[in-house]
Every structure is written in C-alpha cells, then in structure tokens.
C-alpha positions as CSV (number, residue, x, y, z in Angstrom):
1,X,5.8,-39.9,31.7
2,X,6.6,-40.3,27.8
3,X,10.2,-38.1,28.8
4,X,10.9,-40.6,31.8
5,X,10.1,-43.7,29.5
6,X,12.4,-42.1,26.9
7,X,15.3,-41.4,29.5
8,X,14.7,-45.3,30.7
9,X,15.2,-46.5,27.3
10,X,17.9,-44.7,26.5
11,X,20.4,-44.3,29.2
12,X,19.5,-48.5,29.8
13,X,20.7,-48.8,25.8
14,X,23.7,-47.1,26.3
15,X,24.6,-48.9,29.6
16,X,24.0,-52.3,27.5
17,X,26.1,-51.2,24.1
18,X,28.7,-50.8,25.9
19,X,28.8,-53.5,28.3
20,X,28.5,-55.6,25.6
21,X,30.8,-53.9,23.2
22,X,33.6,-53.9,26.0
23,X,32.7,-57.7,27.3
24,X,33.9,-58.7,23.3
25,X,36.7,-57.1,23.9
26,X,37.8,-58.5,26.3
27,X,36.8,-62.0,25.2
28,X,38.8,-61.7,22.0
29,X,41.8,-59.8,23.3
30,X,43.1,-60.1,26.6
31,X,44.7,-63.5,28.1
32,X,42.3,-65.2,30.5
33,X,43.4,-64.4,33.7
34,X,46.8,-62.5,33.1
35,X,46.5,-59.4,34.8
36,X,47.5,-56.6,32.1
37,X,48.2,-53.1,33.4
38,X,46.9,-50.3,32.1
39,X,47.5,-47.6,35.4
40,X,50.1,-49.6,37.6
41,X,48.7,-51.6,40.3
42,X,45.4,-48.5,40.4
43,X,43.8,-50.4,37.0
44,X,44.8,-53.8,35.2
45,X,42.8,-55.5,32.9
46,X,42.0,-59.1,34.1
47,X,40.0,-60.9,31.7
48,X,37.9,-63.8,34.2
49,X,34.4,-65.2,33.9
50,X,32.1,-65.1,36.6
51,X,29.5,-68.2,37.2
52,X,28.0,-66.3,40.6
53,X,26.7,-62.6,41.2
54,X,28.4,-59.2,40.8
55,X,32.2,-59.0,42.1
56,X,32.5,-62.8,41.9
57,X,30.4,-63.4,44.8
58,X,28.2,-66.7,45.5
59,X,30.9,-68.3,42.3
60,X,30.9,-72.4,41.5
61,X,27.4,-72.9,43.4
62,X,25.1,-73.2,40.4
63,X,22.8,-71.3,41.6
64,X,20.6,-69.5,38.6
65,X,21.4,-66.3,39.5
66,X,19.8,-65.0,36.0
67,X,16.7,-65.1,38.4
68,X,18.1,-61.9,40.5
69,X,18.6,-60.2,36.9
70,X,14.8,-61.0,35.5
71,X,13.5,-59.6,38.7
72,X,15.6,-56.4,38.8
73,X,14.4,-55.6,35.4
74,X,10.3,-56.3,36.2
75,X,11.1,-54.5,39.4
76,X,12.2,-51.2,37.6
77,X,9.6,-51.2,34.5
78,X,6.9,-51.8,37.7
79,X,8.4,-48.5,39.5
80,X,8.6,-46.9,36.4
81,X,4.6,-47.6,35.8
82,X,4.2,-46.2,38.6
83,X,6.0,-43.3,38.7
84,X,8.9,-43.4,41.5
85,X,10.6,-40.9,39.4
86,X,8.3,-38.3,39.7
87,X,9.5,-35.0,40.6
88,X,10.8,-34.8,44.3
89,X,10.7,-31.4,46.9
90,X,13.4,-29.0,45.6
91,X,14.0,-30.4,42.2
92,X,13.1,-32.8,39.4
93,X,12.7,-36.1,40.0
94,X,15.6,-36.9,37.0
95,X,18.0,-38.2,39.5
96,X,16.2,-41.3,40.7
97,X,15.3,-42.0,36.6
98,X,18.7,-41.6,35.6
99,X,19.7,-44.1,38.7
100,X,16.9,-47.1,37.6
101,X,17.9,-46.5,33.6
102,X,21.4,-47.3,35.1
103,X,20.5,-50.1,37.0
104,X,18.2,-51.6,34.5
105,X,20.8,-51.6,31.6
106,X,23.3,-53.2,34.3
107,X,20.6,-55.8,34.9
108,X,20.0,-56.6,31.2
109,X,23.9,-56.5,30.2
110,X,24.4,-59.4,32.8
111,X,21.6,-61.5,31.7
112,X,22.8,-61.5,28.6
113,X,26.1,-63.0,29.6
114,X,24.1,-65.4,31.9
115,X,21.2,-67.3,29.5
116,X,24.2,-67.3,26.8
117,X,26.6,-68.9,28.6
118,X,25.7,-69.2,32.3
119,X,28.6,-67.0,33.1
120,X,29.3,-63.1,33.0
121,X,32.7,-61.7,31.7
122,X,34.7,-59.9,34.1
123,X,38.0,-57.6,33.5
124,X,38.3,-54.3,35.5
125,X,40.4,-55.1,38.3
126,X,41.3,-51.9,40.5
127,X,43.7,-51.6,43.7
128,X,46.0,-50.2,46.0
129,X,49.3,-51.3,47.7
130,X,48.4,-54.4,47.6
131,X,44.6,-54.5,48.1
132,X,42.5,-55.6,45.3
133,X,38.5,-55.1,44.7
134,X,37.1,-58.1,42.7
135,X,36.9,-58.0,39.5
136,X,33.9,-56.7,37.7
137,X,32.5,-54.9,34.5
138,X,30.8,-52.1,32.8
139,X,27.5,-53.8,34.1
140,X,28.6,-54.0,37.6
141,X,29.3,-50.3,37.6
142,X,26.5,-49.0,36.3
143,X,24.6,-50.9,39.0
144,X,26.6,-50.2,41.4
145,X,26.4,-46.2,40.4
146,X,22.6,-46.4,40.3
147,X,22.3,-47.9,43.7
148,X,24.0,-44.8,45.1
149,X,22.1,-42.3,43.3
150,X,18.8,-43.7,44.0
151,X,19.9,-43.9,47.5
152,X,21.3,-40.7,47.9
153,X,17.4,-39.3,45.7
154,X,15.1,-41.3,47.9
155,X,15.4,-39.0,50.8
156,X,13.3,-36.6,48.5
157,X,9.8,-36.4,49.3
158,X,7.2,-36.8,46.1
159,X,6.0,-32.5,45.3
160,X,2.3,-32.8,45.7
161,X,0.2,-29.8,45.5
162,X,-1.1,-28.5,49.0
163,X,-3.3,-25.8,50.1
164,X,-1.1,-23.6,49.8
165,X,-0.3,-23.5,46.3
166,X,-4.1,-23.5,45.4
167,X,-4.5,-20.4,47.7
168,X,-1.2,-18.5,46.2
169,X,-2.2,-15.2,44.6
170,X,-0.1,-13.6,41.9
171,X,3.2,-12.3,41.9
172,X,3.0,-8.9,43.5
173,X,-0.4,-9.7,45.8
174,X,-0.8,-11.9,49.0
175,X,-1.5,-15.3,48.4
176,X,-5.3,-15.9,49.0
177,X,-7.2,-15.1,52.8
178,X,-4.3,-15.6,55.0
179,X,-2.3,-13.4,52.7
180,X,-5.3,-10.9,53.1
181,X,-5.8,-11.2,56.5
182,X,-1.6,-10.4,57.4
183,X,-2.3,-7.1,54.8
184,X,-4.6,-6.1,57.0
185,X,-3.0,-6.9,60.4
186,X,-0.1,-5.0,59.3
187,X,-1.8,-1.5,57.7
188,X,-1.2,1.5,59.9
189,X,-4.5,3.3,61.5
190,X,-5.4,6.0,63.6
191,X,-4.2,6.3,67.3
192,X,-7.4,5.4,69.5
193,X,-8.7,7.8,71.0
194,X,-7.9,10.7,68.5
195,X,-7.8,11.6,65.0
196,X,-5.2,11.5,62.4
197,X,-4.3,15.4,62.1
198,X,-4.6,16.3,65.8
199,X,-1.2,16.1,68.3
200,X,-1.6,13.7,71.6
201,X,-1.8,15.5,74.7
C-alpha cells in the first residue's frame, strides 16, 4: 500500500510540474491565438484559454466546472484507500496505479488553472488535412492517457487466494489430496488375475 501511495504521489507530481511549467510557457510566450507551427499542420502551438471542460467543451456557460476536478481527485484518493490497484490475475496491479496517478495529477493541474483564474490554458493543437482536434494541454493528456489505461486494466480480475493455492504442495510433489489422489490413479499395478513375474496365458 505504502509503494502504491508512493507511485500516486509521484507520477501525480510530475503530471502537475509539468503542466504547470508548460502552461507558463505558453502564457508568457506565444501570441494568444496565433497558431505557431512547430510539425506543419500535424502540431502548432495555439496559445487559448478555456472557461469550460477539457477540449474546450461546455465554454462561455459559467458553469463551475472546478466541481468535476475536486471530485476526480476525492474519487481517486477514495479508490486508492481502498485498494483498486491491487494486483490483478496475470500481473501486478501497477497498470491501473499508474492510470489514477495520471488522472489525478491531470485533475489537480486544471484546478489550478480554474480557482486562479476560472479558466485553464490551452495550446497543443494537433491535425490533419484539414481536420483539427481541439485544443488542449499537458493536463488533458495525461487524463486522457489514464482513462485508457484504466480501461484497458479493469478487465483484470482482483488475485485472491483460492483453494487451490492453500492446497499446492512444493515444487517437485503433487499439490495437496487431489494431487495425491491423481498419483495414485496413475501408478502402474499388477494385471488382475496374475502376478507380476508370471506370462498371461
């Protein structure tokens, strides 16, 4: 528990230095709203703030959408508490940690933006001939990324000990009565009706 705790904090730290390292840069260095490119038309830089919730949606309504942000971080300490990442059938259960640290440092980045200014800075912008996905931030990806992975993790059933672990034997000897009993089924014995030494008729 003290390891997941530790990963929590510190993927959710990094997430947050550099959301906000990169949101100041932005601020104080690109032109508000001047598209600057950086991989043709694949990646510009558009400096933008956003009043509404991730990818500009639900902008101009002033709605408090800090409120979504609060409850995504009580959310993920709460399934933290109580252990949603523990280890899952066929691996660890670091995958659906590493996807809640992501999403809570996302969570706190934005709120940050939003009780300082009501607004979150915006200024990845990425497309294709033409077509453009709104524009968004470190935040919004690392939320984004975290969604996935828990998604793609959750189809992994908690490991809980069974029977069969607490009848397992060591390495070499059947594993408890059952394995016992399938020893014995399978040991060769005399042929009915004679002895070991004699031919059949």
């Amino acid at each position: 528990m003290k390891r997941s705790l530790l990963l929590l904090a510190g993927v959710a730290a990094a997430v947050i230095a550099l959301d906000r390292w990169t949101k100041q840069w932005a601020s104080s260095t690109l032109p508000y709203n001047q598209p600057v490119p950086v991989a043709g038309e694949i990646l510009r830089w558009t400096f933008t703030r956003n009043s509404g919730v991730a990818f500009g949606i639900g902008q101009g309504t002033g709605f408090p959408y800090y409120i979504f942000s609060i409850l995504a971080v009580l959310v993920i300490v709460a399934m933290f508490l109580r252990r949603r990442g523990a280890p899952t059938e066929g691996g660890s259960g670091w995958p659906r940690q590493l996807a809640l640290a992501l999403i809570l440092g996302g969570a706190i980045g934005n709120l940050v933006d939003r009780v300082k200014a009501g607004e979150v800075v915006d200024f990845i912008e990425v497309g294709f001939h033409g077509w453009h996905w709104p524009v968004f931030n470190v935040a919004d990806s690392a939320v984004s990324v975290g969604v996935v992975l828990f998604a793609l993790a959750w189809s992994r059933r908690p490991v809980s000990p069974g029977p069969a672990a607490a009848t397992a034997g060591a390495p070499g000897e059947p594993a408890g009565l059952e394995g016992a009993g399938v020893a014995e089924r399978g040991a060769a014995g005399p042929v009915p009706g004679g002895s070991t030494g004699e031919p059949l008729a």
